[in-house]
C-alpha positions, 0 to 999 in steps of 0.5 A: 356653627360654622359657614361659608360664602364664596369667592368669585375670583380666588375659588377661595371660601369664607367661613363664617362661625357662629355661637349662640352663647350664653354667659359660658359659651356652650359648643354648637355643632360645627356646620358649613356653608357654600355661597353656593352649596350641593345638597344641605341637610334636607330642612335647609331645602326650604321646600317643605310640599309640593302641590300640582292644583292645575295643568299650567301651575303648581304651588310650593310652600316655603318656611320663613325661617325668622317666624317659623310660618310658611307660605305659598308661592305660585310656581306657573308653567310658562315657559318664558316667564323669569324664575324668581329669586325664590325659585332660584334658591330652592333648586340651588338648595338642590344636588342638580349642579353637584351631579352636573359636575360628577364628571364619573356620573355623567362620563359613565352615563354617555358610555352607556347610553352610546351603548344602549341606543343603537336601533334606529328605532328606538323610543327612549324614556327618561324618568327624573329628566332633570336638565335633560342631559340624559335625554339629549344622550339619548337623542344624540345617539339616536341620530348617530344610529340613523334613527332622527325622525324614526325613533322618540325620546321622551322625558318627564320632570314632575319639579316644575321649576325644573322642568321649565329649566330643562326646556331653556337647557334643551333650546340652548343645545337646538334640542327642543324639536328631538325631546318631548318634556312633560311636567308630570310624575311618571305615574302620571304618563299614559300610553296612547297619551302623552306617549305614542308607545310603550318605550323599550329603553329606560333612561333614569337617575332616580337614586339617593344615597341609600339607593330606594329613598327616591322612589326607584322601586315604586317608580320602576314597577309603575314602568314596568306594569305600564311604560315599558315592553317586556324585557326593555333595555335600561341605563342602569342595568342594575344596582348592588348594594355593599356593607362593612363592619367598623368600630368607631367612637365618633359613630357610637356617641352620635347615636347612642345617647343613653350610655353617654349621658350616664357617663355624664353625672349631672342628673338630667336624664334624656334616656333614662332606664334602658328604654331608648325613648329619645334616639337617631331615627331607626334608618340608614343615615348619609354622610361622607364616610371618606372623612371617617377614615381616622374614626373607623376600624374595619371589623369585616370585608366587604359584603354584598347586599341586595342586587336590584336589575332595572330591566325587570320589574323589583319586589316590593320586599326581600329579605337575605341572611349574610354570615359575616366573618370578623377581621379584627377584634373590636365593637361592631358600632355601624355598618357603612353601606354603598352602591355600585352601578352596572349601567350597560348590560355587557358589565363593562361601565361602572360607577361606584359610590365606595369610599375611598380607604374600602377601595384602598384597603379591601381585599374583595374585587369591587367593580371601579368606576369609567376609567379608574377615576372619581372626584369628590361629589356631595350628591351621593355619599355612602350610609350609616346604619346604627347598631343598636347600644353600645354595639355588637362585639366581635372577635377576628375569625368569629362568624356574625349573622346579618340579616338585611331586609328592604321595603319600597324607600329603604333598606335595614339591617339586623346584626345577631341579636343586637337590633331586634328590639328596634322591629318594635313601633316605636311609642307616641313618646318616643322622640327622634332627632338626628345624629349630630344632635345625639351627640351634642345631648351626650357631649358633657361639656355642652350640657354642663353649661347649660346647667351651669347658666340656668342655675345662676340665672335662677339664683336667689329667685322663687317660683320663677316663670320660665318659657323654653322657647324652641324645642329644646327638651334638654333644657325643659328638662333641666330648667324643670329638675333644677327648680322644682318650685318653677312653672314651665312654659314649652313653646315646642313649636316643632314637636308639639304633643310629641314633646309633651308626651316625651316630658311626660314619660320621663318626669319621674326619673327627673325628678318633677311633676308634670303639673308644674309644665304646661305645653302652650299650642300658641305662637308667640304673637299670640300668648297673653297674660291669660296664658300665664295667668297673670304672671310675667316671665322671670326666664326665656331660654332656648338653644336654639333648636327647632325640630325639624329645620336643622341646617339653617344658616346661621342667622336663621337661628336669630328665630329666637331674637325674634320670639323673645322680642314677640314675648317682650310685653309679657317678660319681667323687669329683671327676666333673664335671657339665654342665650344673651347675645349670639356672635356672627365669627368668620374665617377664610378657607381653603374647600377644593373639593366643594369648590369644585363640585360647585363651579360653574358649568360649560360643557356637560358631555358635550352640551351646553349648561351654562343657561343654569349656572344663574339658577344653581347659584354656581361659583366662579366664572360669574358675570359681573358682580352674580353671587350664589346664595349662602347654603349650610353645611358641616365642614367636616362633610366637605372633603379637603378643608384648610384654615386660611385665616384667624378667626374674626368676630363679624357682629354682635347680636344682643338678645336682651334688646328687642331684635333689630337691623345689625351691621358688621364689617371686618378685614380678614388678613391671609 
């Protein structure tokens, strides 16, 4: 895996690789980190649930990554209390400094807005206030219509933390008199209460890369029933959603798994007969389509979705047709979808979240964004949707039929007759996971190191005990079709029953009976001889891989170190353990792109951010000796990247020791 620590002077990154191995080395999925990072994928977040339990403090729960336990951490609403370190990670783990230097986002934003305020009187709402900048837009044009002291602006922030920061952003700007802030979800606000008036102008940036995932329906019908007067003005106007067709290898095999592994012929079935037990989950997935313009070919134009207006209150739920017409032979593997932006009602400020080659090579007039211009950003990227198996084929001038739907959070296409079967609910067997480690499960060369390691690990021993660790079901299945006379012992300390389940629906085309497996719904620290009845473990294997908290930093993943040393009294003299030793590697590179999404801010439209440049963990520009925290991501999800330097071995970790403190120091020569 691969990560990345920032340079305060040079704006140059280290990247930091890392291979768990065992004996061969088997290839991991390359990740990226930043010293300081826009959005990660969302288990590095760290931010599992939030909890309001009183009017002045709230209650988060945090994953200590090492031992998989959480716990609670007090989060109180005095607004001069210091944000501790733990807070400071969490929002830097957030898209809130990202945004803030979206200059597009936040140009299109100030245009609209001195567009829309324009009586005096007005009162303005802003829903997801975040630092306050729309706010103080609001507030600013405002008093340039002459209506300081006759108009409101009222902003909620339901992420306390956050809105302890908007308080500091506002006072830094002399903004803390013109702006009312309350710590609360919009649905919690009450006319007559909080709020002196309905509000006749909405200001909101609510939206995810899908668009609906962060709640906008829900958040604007609420508004709308019991915030706003009949036919308010909103910034944004309104939404629309487009699509394209394409063929793509590297889509294909993130998602279907099944035809991949058969293509493998080592006799471990993950998805076996034409069942899709084990797949991505049925949704739009976000990526930065710009980095697949050598992957795709385009099969259509692009079409129009769904419009979603702001000003008047949404359906729950629609339903539209769309007859596609094929501008090239090919597979139809995914649909690539984005939004565009109307954010004055006059139609002429725009912001759109179209990759690059459909701007470049469309022939469809698509709305651009202020001025021509976008920059790379990581907070909105565009979606992905999987077009079930092997794809639907298509010929140039052939008419396809597309049926999209959306619900409340999300939006779904069905392509001819390709995707019907996934309308079905899925099993309590059925297992998902994301794409990139789709994709691993089919890679051949991954898994035939794995079996290649299990077998000589297990040579010339009979009826070993073996512990899978993780959640690998990969390797609980080959560990269980390699050596039919071993017990297996899952941890599954993620997936649980569900994992329990999935082994169950596909023993027999593996080959093992179930009775040989045993699901232990225990931590490490607490399994005894009991458990194993009084047998010691021959075998500890793990990937490693924990449902649910991918994205982790690399040496997160030494949770594996930690519970084989936690399974130490229970092992044999001569057990073997896989991986055997884990490498922290290194390299320099050069990441303009993420590098800027990530700088330090100043003037944000005219108002000073600098006060959350600490708390963002923002990149250079930095007092003294001030880093940001190391965050994950892919490299190739990180826009332009160049190699700087070798690569270099930093430290060593060996598995068969109990875990312990490690040190490693190198020169990295450019």
């Amino acid at each position: 895996m691969c990560y990345v620590s920032s340079s305060e002077t040079s704006g140059r990154q280290v990247a930091i690789r890392r291979q768990l191995a065992a004996e061969q080395g088997p290839r991991m999925t390359s990740c990226l980190f930043l010293g300081v990072a826009p959005r990660p994928p969302p288990a590095a977040l760290h931010l599992l649930l939030r909890r309001r339990m009183a009017s002045n403090r709230a209650f988060q729960l945090r994953l200590n990554p090492l031992t998989g336990d959480s716990e609670w951490l007090v989060v109180d609403e005095e607004e001069e209390a210091p944000a501790p370190s733990q807070h400071k990670q969490l929002l830097a783990a957030t898209s809130y400094l990202d945004m803030l230097n979206d200059t597009a986002r936040n140009r299109a934003y100030r245009h609209a807005i001195d567009a829309t305020v324009t009586d005096p009187t007005s009162c303005v709402l802003d829903i997801g206030a975040g630092t306050g900048l729309l706010s103080m837009m609001a507030a600013r044009a405002l008093a340039a219509a002459g209506g300081e002291g006759r108009g409101s602006v009222s902003a909620c922030e339901a992420y306390l933390p956050m809105g302890k920061l908007t308080r500091r952003v506002l006072r830094a700007n002399g903004m803390e008199n013109r702006i009312k802030v309350f710590h609360k979800r919009s649905d919690e606000l009450r006319v007559g209460v909080e709020l002196d008036s309905r509000a006749d102008i909405l200001v909101s940036e609510i939206l995810d890369s899908e668009l609906l995932g962060e709640g906008l329906i829900p958040t604007l019908q609420h508004a709308h029933d019991m915030l706003l007067v009949k036919n308010p003005k909103t910034v944004p106007y309104r939404a629309t959603t487009y699509g394209v067709l394409v063929e793509s290898m590297l889509l294909w095999k993130m998602h279907d798994l099944h035809s991949n592994e058969a293509n493998t012929e080592d006799g471990v079935w993950l998805t076996p007969g034409t069942e899709n037990i084990l797949s991505v989950k049925l949704q739009q997935h976000a990526m930065q389509c710009d980095a697949l313009e050598d992957e795709i070919l385009l099969l259509s134009e692009p079409f129009k979705v769904f419009e979603f207006d702001f000003w008047k209150r949404p359906d729950s739920h629609r339903e539209t047709k769309i007859e596609i017409k094929a501008t090239a032979d090919g597979h139809a593997h995914a649909i690539i979808s984005w939004w565009v932006l109307q954010l004055d009602s006059a139609g002429s400020v725009f912001y759109s979240t179209a990759p690059g080659w459909v701007r470049q090579s469309s022939g469809v007039d698509l709305p651009q964004c202020v001025n021509g211009m976008k920059d790379w950003c990581d907070h909105w990227k565009q979606c992905v949707w999987f077009i079930q198996g092997t794809g639907a084929p298509a010929m140039k001038d052939q008419t396809l039929a597309l049926r999209a739907s959306h619900d409340q959070t999300s939006i779904s296409y069905h392509l001819n007759i390709n995707d019907e079967v996934s309308s079905r609910s899925p099993k309590s067997d059925h297992l998902t996971l994301l794409p990139e480690r789709i994709a691993l499960y089919g890679d051949k060369a991954w898994r035939s190191a794995l079996i290649g390691a299990v077998r000589n690990a297990m040579s010339g021993r009979s009826s070993p005990t073996c512990i899978v660790a993780d959640d690998s079901v990969l390797l609980a299945l080959i560990v269980s079709s390699l050596l039919p006379s071993s017990k297996v012992i899952t941890m599954f300390p993620g997936l649980r029953d569900k994992g329990f389940n999935y082994l169950r629906a596909v023993a027999d085309a593996n080959n093992f009976s179930m009775d040989r497996i045993k699901v232990i719904g225990k931590k490490a620290s607490s399994l005894t001889m009991n458990d194993l009845k009084d047998e010691k473990i021959n075998l500890v294997v793990g990937e490693p891989f924990y449902h649910g908290s991918e994205g982790m930093l690399p040496w997160q993943n030494l949770r594996f170190w930690n519970e084989r040393t936690l399974l130490g009294p229970l092992l044999s003299e001569d057990a073997f353990i896989m991986p055997c030793r884990g490498i922290l590697r290194l390299c320099a590179m050069s990441l303009p792109d993420l590098w800027r999404s990530r700088c330090s801010l100043k003037d944000v439209e005219g108002f000073d951010h600098s006060v959350v440049n600490d708390t963002f963990g923002a990149c250079g520009d930095l007092p003294g000796e001030q880093q940001g925290p190391c965050l994950p991501y892919y490299v190739w999800q990180c826009g332009y990247n160049k190699k700087l330097s070798e690569v270099y071995s930093l430290m060593d970790f060996n598995f068969s020791e109990p875990i312990h403190s490690c040190f490693g120091k190198t020169k990295v020569p450019f």
